[in-house]
C-alpha atoms as one frame of an Amber mdcrd trajectory, in Angstrom:
protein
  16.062  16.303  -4.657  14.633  12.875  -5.326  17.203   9.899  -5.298  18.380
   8.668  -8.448  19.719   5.358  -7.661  21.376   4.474 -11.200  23.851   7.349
 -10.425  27.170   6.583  -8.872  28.500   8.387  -5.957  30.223  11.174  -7.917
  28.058  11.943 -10.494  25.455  11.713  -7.199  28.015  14.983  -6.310  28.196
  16.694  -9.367  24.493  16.806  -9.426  24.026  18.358  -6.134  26.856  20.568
  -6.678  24.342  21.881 -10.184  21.551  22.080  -8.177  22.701  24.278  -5.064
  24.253  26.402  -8.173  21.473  26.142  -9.806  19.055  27.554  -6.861  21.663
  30.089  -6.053  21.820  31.645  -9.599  17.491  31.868  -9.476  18.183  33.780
  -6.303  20.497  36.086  -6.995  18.587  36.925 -10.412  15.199  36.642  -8.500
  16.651  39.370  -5.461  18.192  41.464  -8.390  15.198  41.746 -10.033  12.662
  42.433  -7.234  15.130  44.835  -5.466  15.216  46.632  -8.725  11.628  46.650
  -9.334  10.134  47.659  -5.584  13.023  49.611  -4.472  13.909  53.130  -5.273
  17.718  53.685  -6.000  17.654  56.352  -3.298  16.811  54.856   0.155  14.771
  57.506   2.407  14.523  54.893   5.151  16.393  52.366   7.023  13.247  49.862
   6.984  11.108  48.471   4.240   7.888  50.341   3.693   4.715  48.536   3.565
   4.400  49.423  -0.252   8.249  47.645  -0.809   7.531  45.189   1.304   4.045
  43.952  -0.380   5.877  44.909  -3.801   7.987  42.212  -2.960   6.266  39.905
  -1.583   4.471  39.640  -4.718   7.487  39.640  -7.097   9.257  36.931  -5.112
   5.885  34.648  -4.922   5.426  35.380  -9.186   9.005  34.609  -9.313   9.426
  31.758  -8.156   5.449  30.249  -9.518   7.086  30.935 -12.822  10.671  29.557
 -12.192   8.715  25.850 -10.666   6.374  25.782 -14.009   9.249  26.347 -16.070
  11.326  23.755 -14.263   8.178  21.065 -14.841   7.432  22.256 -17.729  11.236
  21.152 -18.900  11.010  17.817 -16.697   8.085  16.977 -19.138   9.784  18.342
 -21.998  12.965  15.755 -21.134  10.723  12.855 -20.114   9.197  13.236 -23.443
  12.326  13.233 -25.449  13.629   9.994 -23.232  10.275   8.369 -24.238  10.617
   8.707 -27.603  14.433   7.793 -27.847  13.734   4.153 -25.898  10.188   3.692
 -28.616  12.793   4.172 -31.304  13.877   0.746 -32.499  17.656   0.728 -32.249
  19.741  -0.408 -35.528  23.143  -2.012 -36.063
């Protein structure tokens, strides 16, 4: 996480404390979903196949493409709307 030096040191906290729960909800969503997709329900052996294991090896590297374009995608998104609220001219 980059520095944001006009934070103070607890709101420098509370953001840290988003962004571990942040990356720990996309992967327990991200493991549910590629267990449940290259898995069977009914284990026939203790180790991975090859066919799991490239299953998810693929669904974790799609996963997580998508969940960093989304995440820029929303950083421009933000730095877009920040723009435009300093252009405005501010009125008393």
């Amino acid at each position: 996480m980059a520095a944001l030096p006009h934070l103070d040191e607890d709101k420098m906290k509370l953001v840290q404390e988003l962004e571990i729960e942040m990356m720990s909800d996309m992967y327990n969503r991200m493991t549910s979903a590629c267990h449940r997709k290259c898995i069977a329900p009914k284990y026939m052996e203790a180790e991975l196949g090859k066919g799991e294991s490239i299953c998810l090896d693929r669904c974790i590297a799609k996963y997580l493409d998508v969940h960093e374009r989304i995440g820029k995608k929303l950083t421009q998104i933000s730095m877009q709307e920040n723009a435009k609220l300093t252009e405005q001219p501010k009125t008393s």
